[in-house]
C-alpha positions as CSV (number, residue, x, y, z in Angstrom):
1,X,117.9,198.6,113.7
2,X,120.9,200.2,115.9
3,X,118.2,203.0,117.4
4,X,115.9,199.9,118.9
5,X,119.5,197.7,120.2
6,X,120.3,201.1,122.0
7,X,116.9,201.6,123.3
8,X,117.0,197.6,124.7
9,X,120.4,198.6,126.6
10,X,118.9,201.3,128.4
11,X,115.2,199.2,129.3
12,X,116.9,196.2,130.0
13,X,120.9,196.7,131.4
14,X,120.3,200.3,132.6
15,X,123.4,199.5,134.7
16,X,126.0,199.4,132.7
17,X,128.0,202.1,131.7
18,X,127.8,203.9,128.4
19,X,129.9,206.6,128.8
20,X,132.8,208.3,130.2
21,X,133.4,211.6,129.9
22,X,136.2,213.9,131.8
23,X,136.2,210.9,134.2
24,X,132.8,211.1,135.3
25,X,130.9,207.7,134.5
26,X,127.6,207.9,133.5
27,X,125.5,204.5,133.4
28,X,122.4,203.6,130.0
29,X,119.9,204.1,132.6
30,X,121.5,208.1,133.5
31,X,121.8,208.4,129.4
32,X,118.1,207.1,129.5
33,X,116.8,209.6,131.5
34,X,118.4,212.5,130.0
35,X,117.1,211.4,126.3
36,X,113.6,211.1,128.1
37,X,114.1,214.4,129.4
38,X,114.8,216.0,126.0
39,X,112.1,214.0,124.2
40,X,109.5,215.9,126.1
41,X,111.1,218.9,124.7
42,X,110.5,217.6,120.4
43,X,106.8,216.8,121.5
44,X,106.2,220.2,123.1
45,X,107.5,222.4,120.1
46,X,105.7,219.3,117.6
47,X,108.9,218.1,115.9
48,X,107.8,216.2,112.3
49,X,109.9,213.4,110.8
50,X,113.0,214.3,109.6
51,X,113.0,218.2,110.4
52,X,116.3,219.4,111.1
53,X,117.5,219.9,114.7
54,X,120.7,221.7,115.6
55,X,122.2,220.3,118.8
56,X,125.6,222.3,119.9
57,X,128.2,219.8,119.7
58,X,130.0,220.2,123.4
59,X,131.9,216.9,125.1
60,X,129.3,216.1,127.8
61,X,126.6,213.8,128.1
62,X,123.3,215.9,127.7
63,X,125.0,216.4,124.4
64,X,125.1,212.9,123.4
65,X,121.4,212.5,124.9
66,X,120.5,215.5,122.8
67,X,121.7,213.1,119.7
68,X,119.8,210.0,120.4
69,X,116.6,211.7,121.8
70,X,116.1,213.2,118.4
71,X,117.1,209.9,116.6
72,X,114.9,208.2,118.1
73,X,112.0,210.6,117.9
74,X,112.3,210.2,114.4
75,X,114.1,214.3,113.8
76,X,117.1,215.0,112.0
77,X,120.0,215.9,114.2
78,X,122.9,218.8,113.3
79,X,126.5,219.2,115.0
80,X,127.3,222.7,115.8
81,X,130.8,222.9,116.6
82,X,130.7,225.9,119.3
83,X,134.5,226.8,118.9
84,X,134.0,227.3,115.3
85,X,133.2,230.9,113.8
86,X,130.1,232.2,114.4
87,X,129.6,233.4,111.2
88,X,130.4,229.6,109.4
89,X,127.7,228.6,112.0
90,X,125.0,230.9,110.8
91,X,125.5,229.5,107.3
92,X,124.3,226.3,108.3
93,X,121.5,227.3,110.1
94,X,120.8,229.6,107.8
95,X,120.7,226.4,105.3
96,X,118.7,224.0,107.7
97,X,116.6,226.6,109.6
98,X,116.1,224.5,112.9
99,X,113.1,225.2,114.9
100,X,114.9,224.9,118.2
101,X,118.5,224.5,118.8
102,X,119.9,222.4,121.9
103,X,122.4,223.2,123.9
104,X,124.1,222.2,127.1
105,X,125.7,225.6,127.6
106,X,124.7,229.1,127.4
107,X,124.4,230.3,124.1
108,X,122.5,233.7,122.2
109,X,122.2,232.9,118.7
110,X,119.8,235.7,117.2
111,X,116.4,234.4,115.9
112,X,116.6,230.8,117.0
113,X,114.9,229.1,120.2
114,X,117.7,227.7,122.0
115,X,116.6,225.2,124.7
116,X,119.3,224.6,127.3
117,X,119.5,220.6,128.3
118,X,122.3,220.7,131.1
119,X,119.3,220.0,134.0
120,X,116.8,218.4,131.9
121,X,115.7,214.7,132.4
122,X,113.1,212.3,133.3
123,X,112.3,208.5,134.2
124,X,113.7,206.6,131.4
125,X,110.7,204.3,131.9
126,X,108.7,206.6,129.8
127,X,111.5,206.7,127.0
128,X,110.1,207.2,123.8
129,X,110.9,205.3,121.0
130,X,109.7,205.5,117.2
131,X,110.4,203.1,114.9
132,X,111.8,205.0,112.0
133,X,111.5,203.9,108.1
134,X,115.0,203.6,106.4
135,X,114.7,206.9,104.0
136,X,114.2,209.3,107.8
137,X,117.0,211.5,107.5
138,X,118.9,210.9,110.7
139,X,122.2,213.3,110.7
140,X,123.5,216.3,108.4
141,X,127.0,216.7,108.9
142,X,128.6,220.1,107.0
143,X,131.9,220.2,104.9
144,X,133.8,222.1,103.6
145,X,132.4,223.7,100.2
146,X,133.8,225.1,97.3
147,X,132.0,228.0,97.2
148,X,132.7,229.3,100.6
149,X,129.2,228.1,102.2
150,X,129.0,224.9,103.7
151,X,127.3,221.7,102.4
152,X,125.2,219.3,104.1
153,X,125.8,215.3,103.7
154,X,122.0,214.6,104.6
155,X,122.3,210.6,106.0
156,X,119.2,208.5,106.8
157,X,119.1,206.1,109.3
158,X,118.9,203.0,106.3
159,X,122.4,204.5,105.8
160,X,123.8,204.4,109.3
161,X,122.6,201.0,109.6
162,X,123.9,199.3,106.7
163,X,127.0,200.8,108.0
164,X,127.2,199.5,112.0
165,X,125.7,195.7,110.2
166,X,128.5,196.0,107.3
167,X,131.3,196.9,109.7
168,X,130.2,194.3,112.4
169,X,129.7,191.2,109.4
170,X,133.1,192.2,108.6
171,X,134.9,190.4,111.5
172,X,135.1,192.4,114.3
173,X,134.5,190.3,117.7
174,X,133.1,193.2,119.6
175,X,130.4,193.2,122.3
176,X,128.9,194.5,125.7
177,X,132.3,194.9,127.5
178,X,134.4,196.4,125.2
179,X,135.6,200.2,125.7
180,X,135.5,202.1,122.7
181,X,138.1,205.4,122.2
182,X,135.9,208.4,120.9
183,X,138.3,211.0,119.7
184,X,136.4,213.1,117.2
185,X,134.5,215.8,116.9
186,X,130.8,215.2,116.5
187,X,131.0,217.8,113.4
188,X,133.4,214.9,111.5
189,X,131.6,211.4,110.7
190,X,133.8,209.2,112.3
191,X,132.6,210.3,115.2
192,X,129.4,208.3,114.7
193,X,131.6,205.1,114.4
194,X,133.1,205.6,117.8
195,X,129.4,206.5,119.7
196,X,126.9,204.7,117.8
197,X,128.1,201.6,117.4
198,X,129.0,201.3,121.4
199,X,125.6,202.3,122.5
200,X,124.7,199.7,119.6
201,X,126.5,196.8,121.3
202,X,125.6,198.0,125.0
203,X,129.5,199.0,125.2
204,X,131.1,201.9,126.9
205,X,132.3,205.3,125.2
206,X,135.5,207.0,126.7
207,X,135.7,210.4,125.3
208,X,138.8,212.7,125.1
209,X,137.8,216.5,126.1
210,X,137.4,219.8,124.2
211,X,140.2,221.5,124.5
212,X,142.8,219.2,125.7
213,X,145.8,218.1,124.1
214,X,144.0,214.8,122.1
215,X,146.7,212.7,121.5
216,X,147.9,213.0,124.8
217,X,144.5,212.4,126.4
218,X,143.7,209.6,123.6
219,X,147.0,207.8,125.1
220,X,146.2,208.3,128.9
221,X,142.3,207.4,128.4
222,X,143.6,204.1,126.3
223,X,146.2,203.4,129.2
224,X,144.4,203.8,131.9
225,X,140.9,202.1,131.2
226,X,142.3,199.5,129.1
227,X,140.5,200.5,126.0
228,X,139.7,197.9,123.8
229,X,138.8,199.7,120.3
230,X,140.5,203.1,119.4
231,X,139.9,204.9,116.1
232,X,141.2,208.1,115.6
233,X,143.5,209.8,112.4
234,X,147.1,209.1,111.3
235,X,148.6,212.1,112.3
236,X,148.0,211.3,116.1
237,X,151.1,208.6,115.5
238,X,153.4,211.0,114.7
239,X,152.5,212.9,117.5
240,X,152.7,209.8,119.5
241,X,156.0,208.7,117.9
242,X,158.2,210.1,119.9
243,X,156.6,208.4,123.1
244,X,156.5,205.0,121.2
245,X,158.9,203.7,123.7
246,X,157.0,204.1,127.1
247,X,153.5,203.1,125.2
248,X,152.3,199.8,126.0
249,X,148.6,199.2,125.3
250,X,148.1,195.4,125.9
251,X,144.3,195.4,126.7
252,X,143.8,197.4,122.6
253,X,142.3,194.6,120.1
254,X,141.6,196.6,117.6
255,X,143.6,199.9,116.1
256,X,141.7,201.8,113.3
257,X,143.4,204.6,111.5
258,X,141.5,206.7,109.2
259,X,140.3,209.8,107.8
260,X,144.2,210.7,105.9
261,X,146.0,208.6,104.2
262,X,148.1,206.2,106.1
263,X,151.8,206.3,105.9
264,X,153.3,202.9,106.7
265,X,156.9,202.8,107.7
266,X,155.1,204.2,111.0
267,X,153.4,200.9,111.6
268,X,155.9,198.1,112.2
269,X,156.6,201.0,115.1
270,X,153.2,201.4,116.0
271,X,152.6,197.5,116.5
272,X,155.3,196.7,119.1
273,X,153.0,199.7,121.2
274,X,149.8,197.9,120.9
275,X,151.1,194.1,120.6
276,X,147.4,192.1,121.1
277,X,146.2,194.5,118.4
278,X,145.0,194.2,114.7
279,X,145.7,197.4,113.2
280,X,143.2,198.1,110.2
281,X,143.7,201.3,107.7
282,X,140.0,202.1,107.1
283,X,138.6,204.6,104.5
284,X,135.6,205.9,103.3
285,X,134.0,209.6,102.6
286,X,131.3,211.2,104.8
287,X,128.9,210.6,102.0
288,X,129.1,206.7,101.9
289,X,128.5,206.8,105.7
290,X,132.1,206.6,107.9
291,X,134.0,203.8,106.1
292,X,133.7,201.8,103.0
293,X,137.2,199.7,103.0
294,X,139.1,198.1,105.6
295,X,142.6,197.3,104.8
296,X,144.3,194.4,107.8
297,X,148.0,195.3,108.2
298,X,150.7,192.8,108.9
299,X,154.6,193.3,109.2
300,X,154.9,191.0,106.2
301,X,152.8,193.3,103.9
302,X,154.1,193.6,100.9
303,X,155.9,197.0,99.1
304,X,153.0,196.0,96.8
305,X,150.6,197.5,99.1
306,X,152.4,200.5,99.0
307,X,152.2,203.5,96.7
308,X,154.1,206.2,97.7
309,X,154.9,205.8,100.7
310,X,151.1,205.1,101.8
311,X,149.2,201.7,102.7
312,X,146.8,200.9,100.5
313,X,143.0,201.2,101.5
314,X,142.0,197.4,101.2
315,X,138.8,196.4,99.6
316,X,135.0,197.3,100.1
317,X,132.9,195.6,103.0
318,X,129.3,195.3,102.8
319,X,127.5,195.6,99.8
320,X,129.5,198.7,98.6
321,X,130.3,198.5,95.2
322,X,133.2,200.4,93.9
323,X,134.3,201.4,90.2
324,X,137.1,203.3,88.9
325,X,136.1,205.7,86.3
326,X,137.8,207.8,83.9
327,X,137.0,211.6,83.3
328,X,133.8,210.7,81.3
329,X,132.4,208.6,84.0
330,X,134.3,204.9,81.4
331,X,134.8,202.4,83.5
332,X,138.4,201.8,83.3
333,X,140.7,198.8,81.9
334,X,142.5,196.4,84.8
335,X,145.0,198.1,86.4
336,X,144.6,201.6,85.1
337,X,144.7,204.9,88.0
338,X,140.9,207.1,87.6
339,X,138.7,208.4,90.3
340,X,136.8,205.8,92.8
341,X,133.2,206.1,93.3
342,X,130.7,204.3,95.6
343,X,127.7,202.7,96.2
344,X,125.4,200.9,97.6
345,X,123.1,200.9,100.9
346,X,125.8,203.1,103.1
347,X,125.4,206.2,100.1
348,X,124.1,209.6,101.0
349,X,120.7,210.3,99.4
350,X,122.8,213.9,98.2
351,X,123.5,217.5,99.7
352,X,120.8,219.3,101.3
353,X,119.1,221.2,99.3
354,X,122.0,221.3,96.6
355,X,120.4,220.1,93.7
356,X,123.3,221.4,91.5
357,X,125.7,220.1,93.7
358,X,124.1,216.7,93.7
359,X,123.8,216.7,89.7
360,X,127.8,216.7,89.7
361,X,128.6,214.5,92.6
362,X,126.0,211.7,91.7
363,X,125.6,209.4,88.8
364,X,123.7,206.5,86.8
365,X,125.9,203.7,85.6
366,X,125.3,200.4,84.8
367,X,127.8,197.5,85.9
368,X,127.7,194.0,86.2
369,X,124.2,194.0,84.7
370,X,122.9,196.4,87.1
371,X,122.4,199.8,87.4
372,X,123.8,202.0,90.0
373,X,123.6,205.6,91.7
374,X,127.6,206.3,91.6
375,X,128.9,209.0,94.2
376,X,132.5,210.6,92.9
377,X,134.6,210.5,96.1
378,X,137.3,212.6,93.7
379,X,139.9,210.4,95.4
380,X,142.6,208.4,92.5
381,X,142.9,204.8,92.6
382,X,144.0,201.8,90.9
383,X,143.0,198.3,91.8
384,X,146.0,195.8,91.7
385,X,145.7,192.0,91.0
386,X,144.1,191.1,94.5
387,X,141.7,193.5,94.5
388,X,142.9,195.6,96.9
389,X,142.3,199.9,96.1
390,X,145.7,201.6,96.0
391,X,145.2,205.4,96.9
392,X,147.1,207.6,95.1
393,X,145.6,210.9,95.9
394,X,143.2,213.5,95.2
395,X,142.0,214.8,91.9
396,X,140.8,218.1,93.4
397,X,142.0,220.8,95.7
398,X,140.4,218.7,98.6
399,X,142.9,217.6,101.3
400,X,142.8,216.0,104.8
401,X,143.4,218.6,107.3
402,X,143.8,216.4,110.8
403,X,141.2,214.5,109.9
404,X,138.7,216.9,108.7
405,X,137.9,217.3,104.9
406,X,139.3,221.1,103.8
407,X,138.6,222.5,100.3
408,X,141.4,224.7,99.4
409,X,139.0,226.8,97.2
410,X,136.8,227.5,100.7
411,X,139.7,229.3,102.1
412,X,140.6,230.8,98.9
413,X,137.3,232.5,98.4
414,X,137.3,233.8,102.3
415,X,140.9,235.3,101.3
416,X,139.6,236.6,97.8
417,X,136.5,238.3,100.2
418,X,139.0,240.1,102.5
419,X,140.6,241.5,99.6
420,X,143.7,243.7,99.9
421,X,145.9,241.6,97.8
422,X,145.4,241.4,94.1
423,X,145.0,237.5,93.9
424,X,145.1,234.3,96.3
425,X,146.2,230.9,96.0
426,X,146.2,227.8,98.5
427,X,148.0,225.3,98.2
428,X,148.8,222.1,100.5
429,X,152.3,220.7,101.3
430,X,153.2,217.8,103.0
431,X,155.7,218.0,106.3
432,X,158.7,215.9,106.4
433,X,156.1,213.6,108.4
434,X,153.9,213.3,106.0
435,X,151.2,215.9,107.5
436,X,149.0,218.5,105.2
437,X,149.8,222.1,106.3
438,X,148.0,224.6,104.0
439,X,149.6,227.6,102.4
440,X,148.2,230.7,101.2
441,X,149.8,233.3,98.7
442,X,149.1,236.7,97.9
443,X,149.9,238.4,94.8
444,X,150.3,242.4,95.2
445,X,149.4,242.7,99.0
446,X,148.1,246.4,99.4
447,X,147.6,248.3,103.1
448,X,145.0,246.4,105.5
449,X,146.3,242.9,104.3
450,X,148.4,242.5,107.7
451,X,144.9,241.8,108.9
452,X,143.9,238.8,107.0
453,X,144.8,236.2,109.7
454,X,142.6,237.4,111.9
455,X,139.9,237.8,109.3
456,X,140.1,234.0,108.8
457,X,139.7,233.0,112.3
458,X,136.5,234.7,112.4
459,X,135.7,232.9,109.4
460,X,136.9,229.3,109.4
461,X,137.6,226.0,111.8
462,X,141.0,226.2,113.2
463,X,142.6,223.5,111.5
464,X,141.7,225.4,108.0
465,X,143.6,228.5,109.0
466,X,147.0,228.5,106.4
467,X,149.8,227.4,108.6
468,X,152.0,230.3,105.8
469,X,151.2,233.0,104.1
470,X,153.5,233.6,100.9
471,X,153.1,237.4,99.1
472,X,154.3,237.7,95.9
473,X,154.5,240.3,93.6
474,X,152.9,238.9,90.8
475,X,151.9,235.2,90.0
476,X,153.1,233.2,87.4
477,X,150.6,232.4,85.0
478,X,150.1,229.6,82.4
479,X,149.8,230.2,78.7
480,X,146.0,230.6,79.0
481,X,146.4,233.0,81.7
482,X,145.3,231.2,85.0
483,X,147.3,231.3,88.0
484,X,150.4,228.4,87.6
485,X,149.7,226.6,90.7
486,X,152.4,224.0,89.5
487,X,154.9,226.5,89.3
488,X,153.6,228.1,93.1
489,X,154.1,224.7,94.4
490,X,156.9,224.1,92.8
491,X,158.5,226.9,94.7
492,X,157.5,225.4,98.3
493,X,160.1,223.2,97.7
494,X,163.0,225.4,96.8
């Protein structure tokens, strides 16, 4: 198991280092002490087995501690993001109802027990560790939902480990002494790629910092520590792009891009930057655990591995299966375009306490002789004649918003709840570089409406606040009378 490996790293090499963050280095054996610290916390307030802990996501290293002290105790850790809304917060603590909430800065949320961890620690000698059975629920991360509230991918820690053993049997020559690039927020899955499987392998974690400008900081961190693994979204290249020419990242072996689809005319740029480098387009939704394919690019890829403009996402790893399915859940004939879904040990056991929600996202299907429990990523494919998945886009009004899943409808029914307009509609477009920017219309706006953008930001993440805001003064409307979201889209482009 990945939980006993880390544990190992700190008894045995307490030396090394396992992360850096805002260029302070911190060694296993300070990450060690600080988990200890915390540990003593879960026993005084009598954690149980998988109960739901919410740990304040900030960029410093009681934060991470907070993560794998309540791993290993065998409780159920939660990401809060602090700089989102503190209203979207509540939601999800409303959903998991935590019995203490940790935090490594000072924080008042009403009704909850928060423990502050900045100055807690102890001998990392008496580091407890439990071994943990495969069905323990060891992370919820929240989405975005369709209904406005939030939903919880629940992940156990049989799921995280099929994940680190899948990825690692899938060639990657990592170990010890590499230095791994971690990017992310803690709220978005990949994140667990970039500091689990480090601590997993005794390596070192460079993090970028709250706040800053992350593709700059990505770059210096990569350039100046001679990073050898860096995973981070799409859209950092073309912020990147127009430094291509000064970028030089020799010590980089392996360059993972994920989490939107991957354009590829950028990458025959992108590979004269980072020369020693495989670059891999990875995919793979937060509820099949981080990544499911892996797709190795080469600048004699073929146009066939390109639909649209975007490189196709390879095949499965592991022992994911995927099927392409038509609206009926049939599988579909060789060639044809339907909606991928997953499974297999890396696949969510469902939404927290969203049985409904799980009853449409999860199915039963027999293939190959065997039965199944199918996920529905909502993502169109089609599978050409080597077997790689060619994405062709979403079936949904789910988009990728740098990186982060965004349901259009979430920000639709936060719009629809301001009110002041007499109906909203949001839409995504895609930038001349190929980046999602969300656009909201308003049919009818009324007095009070010039308020709505700052309604949202107390209400949702940054990156799901519209980058327009259209009013019209009356939609156009199919023959059955909805709103004509072709035709609305359709106009973005006039």
């Amino acid at each position: 198991m990945f939980l006993e490996k880390i544990y190992n790293n700190i008894k045995y090499f307490p030396e090394r280092i396992a992360f850096c963050i805002n260029e302070d280095f911190f060694s296993y054996g300070d990450l060690g002490e600080k988990i200890s610290g915390i540990s003593e916390i879960l026993i005084k307030y009598k954690i149980n087995k998988s109960e739901p802990i919410a740990i304040l996501a900030n960029n410093d290293i009681e934060t991470y501690a907070s993560i794998v002290a309540v791993s290993m105790y065998g409780a159920c850790y939660v990401p809060i993001n602090p700089t989102h809304p503190k209203e979207r917060n509540i939601l999800i603590l409303n959903q998991i109802n935590p019995k203490i909430i940790l935090s490594s800065t000072p924080i008042q949320i009403d009704d909850s027990v928060v423990i502050q961890t900045k100055n807690i620690q102890s001998s990392f000698d008496s580091l407890i560790f439990k071994k943990q059975e495969k069905d323990n629920l060891l992370y919820i991360l929240f989405t975005s939902g369709s209904t406005g509230i939030p939903k919880g991918v629940a992940i156990t820690h049989g799921n995280v480990d099929a994940f680190i053993e899948n990825f690692l049997d899938a060639g990657y020559s990592l170990n010890e002494e590499d230095r791994f690039l971690q990017i992310y927020d803690l709220t978005f899955d990949a994140s667990v790629h970039c500091y689990l499987l480090p601590l997993r392998l005794g390596a070192s974690v460079y993090t970028v910092a709250q706040g800053s400008v992350k593709y700059l900081q990505a770059y210096k961190l990569m350039k100046k520590h001679d990073l050898t693994f860096a995973k981070f979204p799409p859209s950092v290249l073309n912020y990147l792009r127009p430094h291509f020419k000064e970028i030089k990242l020799e010590s980089l072996k392996y360059s993972l891009l994920g989490g939107e689809p991957l354009f590829a005319e950028i990458l025959r740029e992108w590979k004269n930057c980072v020369p020693n480098a495989e670059i891999h387009n990875v995919y793979g939704p937060t509820e099949a655990t981080v990544n499911t394919h892996i797709f190795k690019w080469n600048s004699e890829i073929s146009d066939k591995k390109i639909y649209n403009g975007v490189l196709t996402i390879g095949k499965t790893f592991g022992d994911t299966k995927a099927i392409i399915v038509d609206t009926e859940n049939r599988t579909v004939s060789e060639g044809e375009t339907g909606e991928m879904c997953l499974a297999g040990d890396q696949l969510t056991q469902g939404y927290y306490k969203m049985p409904e929600k799980n009853q449409f996202a999860f199915f039963i299907k027999e293939t190959d002789g065997k039965s199944y429990r199918f996920y529905k990523t909502g993502d169109t494919v089609f599978c050409d004649e080597d077997g790689d998945y060619i994405f062709c886009g979403r079936n949904d009004n789910q988009v990728q918003i740098q990186g982060f899943r965004v349901e259009l409808t979430e920000i639709e029914h936060n719009a629809n709840t301001f009110g002041h307009a007499t109906n909203y509609a949001t839409l995504s477009k895609k930038t001349k570089e190929g980046v999602n920017q969300i656009v909201l219309f308003a049919e009818n706006p009324s007095d009070g409406f010039e308020y709505l953008s700052e309604y949202l930001r107390k209400n949702l993440p940054a990156y799901m606040i519209p980058s327009k805001i259209i009013t019209l003064n009356k939609f156009p409307l199919t023959p059955g009378g909805k709103i004509d979201r072709n035709s609305l889209k359709m106009s973005l482009n006039d």
